[in-house]
LUMKE-765024 format. One record per residue (C-alpha): residue in one letter; x negated, y negated, z negated. Coordinates in pm, 1 decimal. Last residue first. Layout:
// LUMKE-765024
site resn = A; xx = X; yy = Y; zz = Z
...
//
This chain:
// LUMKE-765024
site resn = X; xx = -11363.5; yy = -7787.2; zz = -12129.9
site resn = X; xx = -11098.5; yy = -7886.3; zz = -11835.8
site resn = X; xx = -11118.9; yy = -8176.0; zz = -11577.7
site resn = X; xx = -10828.1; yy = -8160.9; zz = -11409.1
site resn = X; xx = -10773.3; yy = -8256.2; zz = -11028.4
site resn = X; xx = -10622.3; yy = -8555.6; zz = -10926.3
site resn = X; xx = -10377.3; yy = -8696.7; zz = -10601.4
site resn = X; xx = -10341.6; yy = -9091.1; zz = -10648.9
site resn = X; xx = -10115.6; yy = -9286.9; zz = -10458.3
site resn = X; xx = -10090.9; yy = -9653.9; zz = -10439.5
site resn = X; xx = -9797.9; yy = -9833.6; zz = -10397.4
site resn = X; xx = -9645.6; yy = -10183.4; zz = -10284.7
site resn = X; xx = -9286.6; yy = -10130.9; zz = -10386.1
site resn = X; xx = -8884.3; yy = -10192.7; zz = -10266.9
site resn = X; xx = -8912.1; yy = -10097.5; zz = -9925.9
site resn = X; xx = -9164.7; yy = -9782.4; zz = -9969.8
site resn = X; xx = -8935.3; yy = -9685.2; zz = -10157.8
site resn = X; xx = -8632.7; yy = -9662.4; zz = -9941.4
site resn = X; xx = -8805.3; yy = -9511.7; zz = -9669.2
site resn = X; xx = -9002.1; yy = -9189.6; zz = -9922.0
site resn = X; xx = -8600.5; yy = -9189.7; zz = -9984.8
site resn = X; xx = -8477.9; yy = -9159.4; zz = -9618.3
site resn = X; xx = -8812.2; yy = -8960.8; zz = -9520.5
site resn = X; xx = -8764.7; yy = -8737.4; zz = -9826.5
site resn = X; xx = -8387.2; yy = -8639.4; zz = -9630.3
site resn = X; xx = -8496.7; yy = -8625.1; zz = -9294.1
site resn = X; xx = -8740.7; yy = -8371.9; zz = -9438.3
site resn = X; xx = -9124.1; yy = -8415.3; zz = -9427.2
site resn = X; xx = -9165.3; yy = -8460.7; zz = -9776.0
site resn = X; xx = -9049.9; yy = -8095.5; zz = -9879.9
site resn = X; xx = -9280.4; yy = -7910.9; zz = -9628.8
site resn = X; xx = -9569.0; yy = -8098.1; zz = -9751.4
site resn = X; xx = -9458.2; yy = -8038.0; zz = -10084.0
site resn = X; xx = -9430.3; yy = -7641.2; zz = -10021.7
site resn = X; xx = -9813.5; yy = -7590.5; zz = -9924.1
site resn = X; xx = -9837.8; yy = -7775.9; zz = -10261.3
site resn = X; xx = -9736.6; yy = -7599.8; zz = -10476.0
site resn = X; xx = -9613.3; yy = -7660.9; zz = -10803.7
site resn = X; xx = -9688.2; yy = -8010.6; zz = -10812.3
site resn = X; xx = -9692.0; yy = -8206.2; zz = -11138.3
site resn = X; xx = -9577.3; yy = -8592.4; zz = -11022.0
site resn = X; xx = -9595.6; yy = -8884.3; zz = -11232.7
site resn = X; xx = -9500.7; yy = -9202.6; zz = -11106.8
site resn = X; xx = -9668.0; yy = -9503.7; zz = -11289.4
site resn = X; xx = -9476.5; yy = -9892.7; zz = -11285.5
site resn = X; xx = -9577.7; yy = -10241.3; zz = -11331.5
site resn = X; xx = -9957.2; yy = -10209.6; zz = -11253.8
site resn = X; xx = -10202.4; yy = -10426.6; zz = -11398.8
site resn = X; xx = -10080.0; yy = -10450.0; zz = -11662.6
site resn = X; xx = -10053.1; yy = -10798.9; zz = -11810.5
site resn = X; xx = -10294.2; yy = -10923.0; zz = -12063.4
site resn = X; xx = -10230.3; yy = -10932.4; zz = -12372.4
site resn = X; xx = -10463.7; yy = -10652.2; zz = -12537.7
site resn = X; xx = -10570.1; yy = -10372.7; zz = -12731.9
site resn = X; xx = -10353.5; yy = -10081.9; zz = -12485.1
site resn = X; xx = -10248.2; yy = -10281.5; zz = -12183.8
site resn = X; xx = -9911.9; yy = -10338.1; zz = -12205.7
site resn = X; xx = -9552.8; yy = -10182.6; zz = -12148.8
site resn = X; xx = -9585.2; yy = -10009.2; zz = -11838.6
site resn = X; xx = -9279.5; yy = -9827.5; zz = -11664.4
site resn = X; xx = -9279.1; yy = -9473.0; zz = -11638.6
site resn = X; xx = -9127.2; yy = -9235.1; zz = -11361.3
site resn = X; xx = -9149.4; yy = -8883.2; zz = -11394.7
site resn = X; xx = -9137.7; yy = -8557.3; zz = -11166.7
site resn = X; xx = -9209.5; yy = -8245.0; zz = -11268.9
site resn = X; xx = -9237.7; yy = -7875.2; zz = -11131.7
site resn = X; xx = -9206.4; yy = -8007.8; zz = -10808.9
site resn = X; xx = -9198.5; yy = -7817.3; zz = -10484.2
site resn = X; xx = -8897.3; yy = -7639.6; zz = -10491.4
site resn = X; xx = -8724.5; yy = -7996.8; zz = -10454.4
site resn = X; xx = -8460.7; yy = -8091.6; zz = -10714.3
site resn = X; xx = -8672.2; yy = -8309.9; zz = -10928.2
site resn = X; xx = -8713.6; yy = -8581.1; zz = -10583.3
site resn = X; xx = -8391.9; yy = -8581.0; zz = -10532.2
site resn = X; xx = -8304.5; yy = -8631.4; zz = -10927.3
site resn = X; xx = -8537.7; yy = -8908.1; zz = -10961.5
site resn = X; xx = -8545.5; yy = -9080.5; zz = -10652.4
site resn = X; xx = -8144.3; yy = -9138.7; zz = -10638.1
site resn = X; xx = -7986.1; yy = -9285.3; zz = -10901.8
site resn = X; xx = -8214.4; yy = -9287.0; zz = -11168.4
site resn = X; xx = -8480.2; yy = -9470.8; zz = -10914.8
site resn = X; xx = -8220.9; yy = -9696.6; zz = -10717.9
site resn = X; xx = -8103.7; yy = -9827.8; zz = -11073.4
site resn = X; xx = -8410.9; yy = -9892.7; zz = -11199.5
site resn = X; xx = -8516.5; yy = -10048.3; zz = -10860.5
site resn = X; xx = -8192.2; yy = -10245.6; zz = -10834.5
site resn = X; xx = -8264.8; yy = -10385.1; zz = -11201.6
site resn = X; xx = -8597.0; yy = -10418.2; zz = -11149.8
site resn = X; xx = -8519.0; yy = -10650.4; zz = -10911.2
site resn = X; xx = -8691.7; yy = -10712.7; zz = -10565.1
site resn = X; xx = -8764.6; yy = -11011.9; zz = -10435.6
site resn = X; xx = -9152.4; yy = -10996.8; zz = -10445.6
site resn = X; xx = -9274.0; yy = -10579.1; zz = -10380.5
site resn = X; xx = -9215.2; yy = -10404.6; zz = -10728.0
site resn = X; xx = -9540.2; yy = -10256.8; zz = -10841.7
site resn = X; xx = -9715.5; yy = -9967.2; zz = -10804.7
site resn = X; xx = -9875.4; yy = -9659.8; zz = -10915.4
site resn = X; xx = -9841.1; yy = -9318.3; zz = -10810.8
site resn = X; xx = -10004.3; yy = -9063.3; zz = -10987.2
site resn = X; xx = -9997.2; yy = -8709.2; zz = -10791.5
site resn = X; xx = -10071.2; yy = -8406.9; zz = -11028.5
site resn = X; xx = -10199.5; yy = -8058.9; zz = -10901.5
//
């Protein structure tokens, strides 16, 4: 399964301290559990044949492995402290997906 979370930063925060939060600490926390085959964070550049703004600032992309685990994972002290911190610095929306195969 993949979860897409988008979001942008909440007002007053930087991108720099949410760049520097997200290498720092959501990234590689967030890589390390057994639950996650992959975990990326993009930031939008455009929208594709346009000039308007996106309307989203930032996409998470995360590939579950499984997910009986990732509930176990995200209810540690530790993924409440950074599931905390995020929640902080973004207004979010999360998006769990199935694939649509031929």
């Amino acid at each position: 399964m993949h979860i897409f979370a988008v979001f942008n930063l909440k007002p007053g925060v930087s991108e720099e301290d949410y760049l520097a939060w997200a290498r720092s600490t959501d990234l590689p926390t967030v890589n390390a559990l057994p639950s996650i085959a992959s975990f990326r964070v993009f930031r939008t550049t455009g929208v594709m044949g346009s000039d308007a703004k996106p309307p989203f600032g930032y996409i998470e992309v995360l590939e579950i492995a499984d997910m009986a685990q990732f509930e176990k994972d995200v209810s540690t002290a530790a993924m409440g402290e950074v599931a905390a911190a995020f929640n902080n610095m973004v207004e979010v929306t999360f998006l769990t997906t199935e694939e649509v195969t031929a």
